[in-house]
N, C-alpha and C positions, 0 to 999 in steps of 0.2 A: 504493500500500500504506500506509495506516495504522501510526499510532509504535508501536502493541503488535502489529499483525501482525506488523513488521519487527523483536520484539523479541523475540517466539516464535520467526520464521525464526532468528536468531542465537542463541537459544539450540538451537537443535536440528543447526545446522551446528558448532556451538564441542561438539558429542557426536562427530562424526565422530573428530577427533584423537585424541577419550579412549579410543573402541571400537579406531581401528587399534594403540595403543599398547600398552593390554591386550592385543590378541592378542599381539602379538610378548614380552611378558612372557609370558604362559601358555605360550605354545611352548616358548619356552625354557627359561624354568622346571622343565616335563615333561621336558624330552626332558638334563634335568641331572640329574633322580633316577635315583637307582640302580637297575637292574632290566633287564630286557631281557621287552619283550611277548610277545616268541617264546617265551622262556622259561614266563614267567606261564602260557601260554594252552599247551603242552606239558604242561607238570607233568613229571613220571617219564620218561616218553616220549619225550621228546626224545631226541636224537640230533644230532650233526654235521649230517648231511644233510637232517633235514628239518627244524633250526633253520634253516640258510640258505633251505629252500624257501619256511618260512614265512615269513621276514623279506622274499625277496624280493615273495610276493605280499600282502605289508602294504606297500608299497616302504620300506622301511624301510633300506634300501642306498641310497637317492638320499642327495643333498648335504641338508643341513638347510634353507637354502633354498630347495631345490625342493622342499622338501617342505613347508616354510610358504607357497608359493606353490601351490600344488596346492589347499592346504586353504582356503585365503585365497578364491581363486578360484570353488575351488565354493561357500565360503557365500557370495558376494556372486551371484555369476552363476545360479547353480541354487537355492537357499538347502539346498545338500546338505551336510551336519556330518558326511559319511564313517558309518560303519559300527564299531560295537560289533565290538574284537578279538574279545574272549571266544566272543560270541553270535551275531557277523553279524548283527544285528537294526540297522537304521540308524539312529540316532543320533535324528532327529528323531520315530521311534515312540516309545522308551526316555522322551523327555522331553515327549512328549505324555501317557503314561501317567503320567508323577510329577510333572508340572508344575502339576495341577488338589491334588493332596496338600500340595505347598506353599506353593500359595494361600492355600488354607483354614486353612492352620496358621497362615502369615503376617500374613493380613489381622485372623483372628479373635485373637490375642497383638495387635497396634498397634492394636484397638478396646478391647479391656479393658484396653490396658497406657494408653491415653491416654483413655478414661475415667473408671478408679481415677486414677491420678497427677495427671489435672489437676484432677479435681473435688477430692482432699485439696489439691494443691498453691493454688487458690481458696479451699478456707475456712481453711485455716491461715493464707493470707495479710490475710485477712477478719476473722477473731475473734481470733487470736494466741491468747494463754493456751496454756492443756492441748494445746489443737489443735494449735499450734505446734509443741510438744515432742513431741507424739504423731509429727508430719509426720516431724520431724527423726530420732526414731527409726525412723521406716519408711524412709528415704531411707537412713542408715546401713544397714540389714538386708537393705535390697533389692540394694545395690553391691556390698555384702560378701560374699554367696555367690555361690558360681561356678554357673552352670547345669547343668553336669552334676551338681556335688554336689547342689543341688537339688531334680533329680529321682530320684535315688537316695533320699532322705527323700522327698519325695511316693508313689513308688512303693512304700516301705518302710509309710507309714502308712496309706495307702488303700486297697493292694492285699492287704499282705502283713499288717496289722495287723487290717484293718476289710474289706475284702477288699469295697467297694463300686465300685472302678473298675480294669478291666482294665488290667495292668500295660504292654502293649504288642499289636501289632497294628491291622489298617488294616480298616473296612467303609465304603463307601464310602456318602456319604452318599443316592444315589438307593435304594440296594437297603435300607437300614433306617436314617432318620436318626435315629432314639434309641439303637442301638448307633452308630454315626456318632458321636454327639456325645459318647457316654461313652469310644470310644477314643481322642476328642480332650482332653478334659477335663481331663488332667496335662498332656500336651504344651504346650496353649494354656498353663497356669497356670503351667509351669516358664520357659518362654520370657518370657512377659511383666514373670515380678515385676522383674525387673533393668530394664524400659524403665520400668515403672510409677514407680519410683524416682528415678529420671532426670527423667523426667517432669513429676515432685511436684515438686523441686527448682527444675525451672526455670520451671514454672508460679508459683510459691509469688515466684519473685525477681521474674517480669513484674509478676505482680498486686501487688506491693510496690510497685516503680516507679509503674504506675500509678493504684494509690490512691492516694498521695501527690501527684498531679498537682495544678496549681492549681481545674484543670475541674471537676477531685470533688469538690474542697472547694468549689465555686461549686454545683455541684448537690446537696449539702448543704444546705447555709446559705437553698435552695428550698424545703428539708423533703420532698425525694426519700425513695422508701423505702428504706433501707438494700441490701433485697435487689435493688431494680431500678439504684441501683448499681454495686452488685458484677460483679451477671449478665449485665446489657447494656451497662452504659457503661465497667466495669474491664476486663472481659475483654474486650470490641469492641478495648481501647487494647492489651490486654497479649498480644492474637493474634498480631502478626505474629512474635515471638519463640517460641512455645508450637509455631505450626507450622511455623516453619526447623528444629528441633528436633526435632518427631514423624518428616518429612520425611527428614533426613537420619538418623537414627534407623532406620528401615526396611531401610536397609541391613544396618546391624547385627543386624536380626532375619533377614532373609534369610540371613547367614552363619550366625547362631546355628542356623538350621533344621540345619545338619550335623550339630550335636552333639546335638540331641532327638530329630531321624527316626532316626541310630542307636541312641540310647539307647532310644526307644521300638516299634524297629521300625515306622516310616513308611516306607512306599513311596514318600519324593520326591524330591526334588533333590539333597537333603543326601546322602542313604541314598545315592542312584545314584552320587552325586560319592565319595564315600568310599570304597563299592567296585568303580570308577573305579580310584580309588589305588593299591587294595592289589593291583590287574590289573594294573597298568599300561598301562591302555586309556587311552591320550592321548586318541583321536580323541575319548570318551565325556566325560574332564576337560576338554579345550577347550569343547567343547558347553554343559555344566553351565555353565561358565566364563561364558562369552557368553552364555548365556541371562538369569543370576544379573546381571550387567554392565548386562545390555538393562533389565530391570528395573528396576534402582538408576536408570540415566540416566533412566527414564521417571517414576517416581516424584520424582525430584529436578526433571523441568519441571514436573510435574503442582504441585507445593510453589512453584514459582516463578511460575508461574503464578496458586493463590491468595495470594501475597502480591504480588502487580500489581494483585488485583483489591481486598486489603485496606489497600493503599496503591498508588494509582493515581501516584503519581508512580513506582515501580517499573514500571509495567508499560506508562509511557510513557518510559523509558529518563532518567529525570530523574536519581532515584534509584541 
């Protein structure tokens, strides 16, 4: 096996630890909030008698436990995530259906949030002046609001003022992707401006570091063009920082989905996990959990991986 097979193998066995750990955090976690599923999935109705009946055919009477081992079991042995209190619909249809919605929201916020941000965070660090100042007040503007206030102005302006983009709801992008993209259109823009910020920030510090490098100034003094430079030979230097950064960043947008699929009414991960919550449908929150989990771990090799390949002493275990 070769020193970057064997460096992928270990990063993908050093995920094990982190997936068993989280689970037993989320288990736990759920099963401390207050509420009772029986109850949730009753309403009015309930009763003495048929809270215990239901609790027992949720087994929800076994030891805690046995009942993290049950769950444990079936996802690794079956890849079964149990079954939707509320709905009886099994866990893994629930997040087939909203897993392709958080995608899209996902992927399409970490393309424009690291398109906008790095391309200002590059020329601010490039021309200084105005640009500069410009940067630096988008970098304050972007951190400083919260995402749901956010979109409550976005929705308030576009929908409610100008009334050119639909305030919420979901079409999916095979059945009309020009409504498709207008009900994504705030979502993506609310979600991103806070990574696009971040972004700029820490583009803006790379590309300082390394236009300042001895190398730049060597390919200066060639009468290099300014812009080939910046474009290929600053940023080539100020990569590996820009995407440790987008990389674990991703996460963050993964989480943030919770707060904009409810606010926007999206049908995905976020929206399921949320009201998950307010069910008290553990088996649905673990799922979302794990799934949300599996993601971050993949995206975070996917990131270490191109920084192996943008410094090869990383991704031959030097580094």
């Amino acid at each position: 096996m070769s020193r970057r097979a064997a460096y992928v193998a270990r990063r993908l066995l050093l995920t094990l630890p982190v997936l068993a750990v989280m689970s037993v955090v989320v288990f736990g976690v759920m099963h401390l909030v207050p509420g009772d599923p029986a109850q949730a999935q009753l309403g009015l109705r309930s009763t003495p008698e048929t809270l215990a009946q239901v609790r027992s055919d949720l087994n929800l009477d076994d030891p805690l436990p046995a009942q993290y081992l049950a769950w444990v079991g079936g996802v690794v042995l079956r890849g079964d995530l149990g079954s939707d209190y509320a709905s009886g619909v099994p866990v893994t249809e629930e997040l087939g259906v909203a897993l392709p919605v958080t995608l899209q929201l996902a992927v399409a916020a970490i393309l424009l949030a690291g398109t906008v941000g790095v391309g200002i965070g590059v020329i601010a660090a490039a021309r200084g002046g105005w640009r500069r100042r410009g940067a630096s007040g988008f970098v304050v503007f972007g951190t400083a609001i919260p995402e749901f206030w956010m979109g409550l102005i976005l929705i308030l302006v576009f929908s409610a003022w100008f009334a050119v983009l639909p305030p919420s709801g979901y079409v999916a992008l095979w059945e009309d992707p020009v409504e498709n993209v207008r009900h994504f259109a705030l979502p993506v823009l609310c979600l991103s401006l806070f990574q696009a910020a971040y972004f700029a920030r820490t583009a803006r510090t790379a590309m300082e570091d390394a236009l300042s490098a001895p190398s730049v100034a060597f390919l200066r003094a060639k009468g290099l063009p300014e812009r080939q430079v910046v474009w290929r030979h600053g940023l080539r230097n100020a990569a590996a920082p820009i995407v440790t950064i987008v990389g674990m960043q991703f996460g963050a947008i993964l989480g943030g989905t919770i707060i904009i699929e409810t606010l926007f009414d999206l049908p995905g991960v976020g929206k399921l996990l949320f009201d998950a919550i307010a069910q008290r449908s553990y088996t649905v929150v673990q799922g979302c959990v794990v799934l949300i989990a599996g993601l971050f771990v993949l995206v975070n090799l996917v990131t270490d991986l191109l920084l192996g390949w943008l410094d090869p002493r990383i991704g031959d275990g030097v580094a």
